[in-house]
Structures are given as C-alpha cells and as structure tokens.
Backbone as a chain_set.jsonl record, in Angstrom:
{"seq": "XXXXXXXXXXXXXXXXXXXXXXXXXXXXXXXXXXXXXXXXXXXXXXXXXXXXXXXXXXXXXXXXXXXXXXXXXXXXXXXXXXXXXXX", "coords": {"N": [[13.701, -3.468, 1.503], [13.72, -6.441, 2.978], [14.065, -9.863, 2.624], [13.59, -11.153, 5.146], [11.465, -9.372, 6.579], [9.677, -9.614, 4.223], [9.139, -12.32, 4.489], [7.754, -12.624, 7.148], [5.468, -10.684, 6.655], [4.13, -12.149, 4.504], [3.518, -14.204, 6.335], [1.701, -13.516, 8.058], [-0.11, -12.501, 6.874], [-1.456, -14.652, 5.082], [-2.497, -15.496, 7.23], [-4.672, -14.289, 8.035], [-6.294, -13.859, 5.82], [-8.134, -15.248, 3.206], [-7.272, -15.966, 0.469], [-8.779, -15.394, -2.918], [-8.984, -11.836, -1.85], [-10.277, -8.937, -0.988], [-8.298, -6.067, -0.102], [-7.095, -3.439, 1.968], [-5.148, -1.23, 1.171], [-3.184, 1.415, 2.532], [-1.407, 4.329, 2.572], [1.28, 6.808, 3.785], [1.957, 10.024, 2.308], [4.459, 12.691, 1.726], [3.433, 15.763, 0.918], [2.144, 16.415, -2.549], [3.053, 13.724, -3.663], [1.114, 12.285, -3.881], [-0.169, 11.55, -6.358], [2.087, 9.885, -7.045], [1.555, 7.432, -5.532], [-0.723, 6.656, -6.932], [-0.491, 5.416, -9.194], [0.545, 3.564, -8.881], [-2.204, 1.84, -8.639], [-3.282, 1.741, -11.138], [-6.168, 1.783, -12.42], [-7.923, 1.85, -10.145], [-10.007, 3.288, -7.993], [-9.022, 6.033, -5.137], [-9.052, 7.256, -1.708], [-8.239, 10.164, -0.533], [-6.73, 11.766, 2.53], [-5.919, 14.532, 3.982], [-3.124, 16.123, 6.29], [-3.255, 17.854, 9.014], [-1.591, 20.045, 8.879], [-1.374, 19.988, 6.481], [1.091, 18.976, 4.996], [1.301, 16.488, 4.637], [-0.209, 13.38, 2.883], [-2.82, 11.627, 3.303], [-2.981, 8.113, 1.896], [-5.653, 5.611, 0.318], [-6.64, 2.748, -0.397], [-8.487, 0.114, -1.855], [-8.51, -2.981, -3.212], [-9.132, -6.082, -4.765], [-7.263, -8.675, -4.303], [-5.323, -11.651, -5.648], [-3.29, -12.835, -3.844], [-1.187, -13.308, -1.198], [1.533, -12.841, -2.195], [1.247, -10.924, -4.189], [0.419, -8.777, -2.975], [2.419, -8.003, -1.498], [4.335, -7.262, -3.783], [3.197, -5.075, -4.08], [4.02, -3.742, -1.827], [6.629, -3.689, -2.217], [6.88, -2.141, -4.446], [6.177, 0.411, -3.769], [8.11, 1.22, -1.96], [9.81, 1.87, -3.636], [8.874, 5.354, -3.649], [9.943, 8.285, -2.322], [9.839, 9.207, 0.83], [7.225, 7.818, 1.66], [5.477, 6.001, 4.075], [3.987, 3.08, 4.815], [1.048, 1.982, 5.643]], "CA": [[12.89, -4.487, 2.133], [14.691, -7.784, 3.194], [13.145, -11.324, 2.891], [12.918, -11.284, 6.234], [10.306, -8.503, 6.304], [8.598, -9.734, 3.389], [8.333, -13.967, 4.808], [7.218, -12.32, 8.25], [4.254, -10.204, 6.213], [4.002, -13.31, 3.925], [2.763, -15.591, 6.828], [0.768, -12.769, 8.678], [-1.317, -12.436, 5.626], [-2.125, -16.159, 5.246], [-2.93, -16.442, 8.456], [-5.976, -13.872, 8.372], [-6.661, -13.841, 4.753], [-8.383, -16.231, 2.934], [-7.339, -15.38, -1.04], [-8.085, -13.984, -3.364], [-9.279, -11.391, -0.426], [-10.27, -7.645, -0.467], [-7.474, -5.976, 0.66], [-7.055, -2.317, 1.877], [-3.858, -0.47, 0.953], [-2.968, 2.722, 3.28], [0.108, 4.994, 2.822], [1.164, 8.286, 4.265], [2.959, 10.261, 1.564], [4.576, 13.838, 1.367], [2.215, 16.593, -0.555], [2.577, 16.318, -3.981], [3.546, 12.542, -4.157], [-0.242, 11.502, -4.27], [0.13, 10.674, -7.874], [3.031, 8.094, -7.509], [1.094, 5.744, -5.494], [-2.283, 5.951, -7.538], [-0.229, 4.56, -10.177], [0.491, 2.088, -8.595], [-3.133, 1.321, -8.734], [-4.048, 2.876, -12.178], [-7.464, 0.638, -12.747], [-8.663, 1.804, -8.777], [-10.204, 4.868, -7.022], [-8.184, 6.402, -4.107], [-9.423, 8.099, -0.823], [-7.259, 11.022, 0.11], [-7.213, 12.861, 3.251], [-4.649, 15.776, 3.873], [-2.879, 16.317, 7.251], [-4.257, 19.193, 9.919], [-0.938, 21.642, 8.288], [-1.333, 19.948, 4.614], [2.07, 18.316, 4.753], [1.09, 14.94, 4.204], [-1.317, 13.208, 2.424], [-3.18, 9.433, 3.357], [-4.108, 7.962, 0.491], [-6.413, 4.846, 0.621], [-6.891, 1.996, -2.228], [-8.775, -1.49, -1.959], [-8.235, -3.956, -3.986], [-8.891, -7.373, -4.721], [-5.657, -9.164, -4.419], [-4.809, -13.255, -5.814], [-2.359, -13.653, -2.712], [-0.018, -12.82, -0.496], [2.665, -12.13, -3.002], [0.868, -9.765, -5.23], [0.517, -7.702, -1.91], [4.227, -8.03, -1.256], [4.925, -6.893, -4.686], [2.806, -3.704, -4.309], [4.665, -3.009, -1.111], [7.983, -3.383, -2.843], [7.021, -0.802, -6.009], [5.589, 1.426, -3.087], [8.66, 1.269, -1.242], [10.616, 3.209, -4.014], [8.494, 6.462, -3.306], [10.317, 9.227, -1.396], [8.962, 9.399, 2.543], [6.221, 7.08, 1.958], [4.693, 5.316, 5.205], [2.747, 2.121, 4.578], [-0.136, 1.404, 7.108]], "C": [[13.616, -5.826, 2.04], [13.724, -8.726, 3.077], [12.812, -11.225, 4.242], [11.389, -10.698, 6.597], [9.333, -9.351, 5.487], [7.829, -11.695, 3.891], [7.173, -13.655, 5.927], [5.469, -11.869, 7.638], [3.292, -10.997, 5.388], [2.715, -14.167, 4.993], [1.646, -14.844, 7.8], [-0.295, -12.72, 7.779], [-1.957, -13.216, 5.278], [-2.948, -16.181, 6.168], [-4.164, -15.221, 8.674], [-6.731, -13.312, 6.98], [-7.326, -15.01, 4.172], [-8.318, -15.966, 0.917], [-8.29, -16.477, -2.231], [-9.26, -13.245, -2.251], [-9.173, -9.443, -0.809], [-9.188, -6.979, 0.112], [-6.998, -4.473, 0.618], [-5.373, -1.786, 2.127], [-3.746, 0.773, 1.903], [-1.268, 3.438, 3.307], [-0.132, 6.03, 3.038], [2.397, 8.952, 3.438], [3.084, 12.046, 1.539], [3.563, 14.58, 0.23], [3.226, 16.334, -1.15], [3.104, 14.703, -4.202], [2.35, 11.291, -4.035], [-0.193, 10.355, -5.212], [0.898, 9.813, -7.871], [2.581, 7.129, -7.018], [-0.126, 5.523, -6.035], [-1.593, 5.64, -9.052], [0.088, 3.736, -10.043], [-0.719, 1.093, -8.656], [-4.221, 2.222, -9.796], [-5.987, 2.6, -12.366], [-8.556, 0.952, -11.101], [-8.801, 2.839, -8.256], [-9.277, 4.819, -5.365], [-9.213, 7.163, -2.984], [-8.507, 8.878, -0.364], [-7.632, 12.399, 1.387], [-5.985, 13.102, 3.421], [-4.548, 15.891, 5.417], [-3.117, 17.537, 7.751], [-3.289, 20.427, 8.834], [-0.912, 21.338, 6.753], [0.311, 19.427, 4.19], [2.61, 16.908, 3.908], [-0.326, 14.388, 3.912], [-1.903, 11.391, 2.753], [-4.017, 9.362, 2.727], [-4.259, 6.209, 0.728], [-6.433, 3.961, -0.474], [-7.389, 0.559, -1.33], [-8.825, -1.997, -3.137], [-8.608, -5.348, -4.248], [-7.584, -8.083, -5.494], [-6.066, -11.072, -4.922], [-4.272, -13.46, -4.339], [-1.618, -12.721, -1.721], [0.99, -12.244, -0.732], [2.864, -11.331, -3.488], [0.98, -8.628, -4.017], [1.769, -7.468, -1.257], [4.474, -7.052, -2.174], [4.605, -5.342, -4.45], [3.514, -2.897, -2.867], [6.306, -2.076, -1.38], [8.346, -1.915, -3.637], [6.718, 0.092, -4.968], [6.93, 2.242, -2.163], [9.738, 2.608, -1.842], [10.135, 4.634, -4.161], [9.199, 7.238, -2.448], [9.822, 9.482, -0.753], [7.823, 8.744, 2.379], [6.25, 6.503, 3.172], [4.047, 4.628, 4.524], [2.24, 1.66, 6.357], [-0.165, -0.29, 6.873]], "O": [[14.067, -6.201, 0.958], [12.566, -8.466, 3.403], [11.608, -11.212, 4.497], [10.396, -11.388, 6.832], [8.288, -9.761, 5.992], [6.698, -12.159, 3.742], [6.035, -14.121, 5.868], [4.463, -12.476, 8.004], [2.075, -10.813, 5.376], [1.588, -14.57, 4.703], [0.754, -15.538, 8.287], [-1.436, -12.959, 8.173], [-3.129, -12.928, 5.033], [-4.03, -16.763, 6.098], [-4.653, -15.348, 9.796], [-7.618, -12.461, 7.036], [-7.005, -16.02, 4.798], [-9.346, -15.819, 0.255], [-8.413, -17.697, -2.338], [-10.236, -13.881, -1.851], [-8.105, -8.833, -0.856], [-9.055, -7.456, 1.239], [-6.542, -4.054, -0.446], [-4.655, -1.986, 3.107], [-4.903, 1.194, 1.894], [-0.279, 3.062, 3.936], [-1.217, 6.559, 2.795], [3.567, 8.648, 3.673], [2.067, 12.72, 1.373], [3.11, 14.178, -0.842], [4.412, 16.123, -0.896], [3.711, 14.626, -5.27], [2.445, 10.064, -4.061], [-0.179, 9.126, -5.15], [0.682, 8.834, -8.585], [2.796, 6.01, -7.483], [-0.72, 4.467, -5.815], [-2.344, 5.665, -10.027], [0.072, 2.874, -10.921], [-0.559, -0.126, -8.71], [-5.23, 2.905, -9.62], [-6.805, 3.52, -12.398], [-9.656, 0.425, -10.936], [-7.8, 3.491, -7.964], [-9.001, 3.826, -4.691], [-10.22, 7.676, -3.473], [-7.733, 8.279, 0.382], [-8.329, 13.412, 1.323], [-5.052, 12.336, 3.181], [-5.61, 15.803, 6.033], [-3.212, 18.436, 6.915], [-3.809, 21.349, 8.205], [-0.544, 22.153, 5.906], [0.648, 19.541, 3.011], [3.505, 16.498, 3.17], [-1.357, 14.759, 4.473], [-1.389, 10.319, 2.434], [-5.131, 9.875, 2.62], [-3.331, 5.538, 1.178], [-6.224, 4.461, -1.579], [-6.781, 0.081, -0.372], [-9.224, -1.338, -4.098], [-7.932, -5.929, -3.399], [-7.128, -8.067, -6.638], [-7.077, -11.61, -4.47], [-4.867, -14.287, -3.649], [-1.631, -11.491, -1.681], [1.513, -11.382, -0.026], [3.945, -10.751, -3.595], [1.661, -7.624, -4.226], [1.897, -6.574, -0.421], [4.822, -5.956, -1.735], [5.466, -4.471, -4.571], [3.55, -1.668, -2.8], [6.837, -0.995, -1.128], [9.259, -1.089, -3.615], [7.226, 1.123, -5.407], [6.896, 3.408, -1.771], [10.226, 3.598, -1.298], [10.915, 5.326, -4.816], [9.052, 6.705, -1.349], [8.91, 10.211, -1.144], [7.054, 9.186, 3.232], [7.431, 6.448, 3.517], [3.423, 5.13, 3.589], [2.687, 1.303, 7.447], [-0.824, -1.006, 7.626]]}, "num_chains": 1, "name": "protein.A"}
C-alpha cells in the first residue's frame, strides 16, 4: 500500500465521516483464513458468509473508529493476509 493509496482513502474518509464514526469493515478472504482477520478485531463480533462453492469467505466487523488513520492502519495489518479483498 503506497501513500498515495492511503492520502486518497485518508481524504475520502474525512469527507463523509464525522469521527470518531461507526465504521463497517468488509473483506473477502480464502476458506480457512477467517481467523486472521478476526484478530485483527479480537474485542469484536464478525458476520461471515461463505461463497455459493465455499471458496471464499466475507467476513464483516463494525467498529467504532477515533479517525481516519486508525482505519488506515487496520487496512495496512489486513493487507498482509494471503488473497484478502477489502470492500
């Protein structure tokens, strides 16, 4: 993830957020790699639904976030997951 990416998501987030702000997480992760992003949010329930052949899994998390940054950060740690998708 480049600064670029992250100023761009930075000023999108300002601009329809008002923090600290509810904020729903969505990734699409290979079966079996559930567990690495609900540790990313040990302290928070998950919604998981499973793809039509069971391949892939979208897992769900809200949050209340401080900022803009903190939601950066959790993209970052999310990013080192193998085949993750963030929504």
């Amino acid at each position: 993830m480049d600064a670029t990416w992250a100023e761009s998501l930075r000023k999108k987030l300002d601009e329809h957020y008002i923090w600290p702000a509810l904020y729903t997480f969505k990734f699409i992760v290979p079966k079996g790699k559930e567990e690495e992003v609900k540790r990313l949010f040990p302290l928070h329930e998950s919604t998981e639904r499973h793809s039509k052949n069971g391949n892939y899994t979208s897992v769900t998390i809200q949050m209340m976030m401080p900022g803009s940054d903190a939601v950066i950060d959790i993209y970052r740690a999310a990013s080192g997951i193998e085949g993750i998708i963030a929504l």
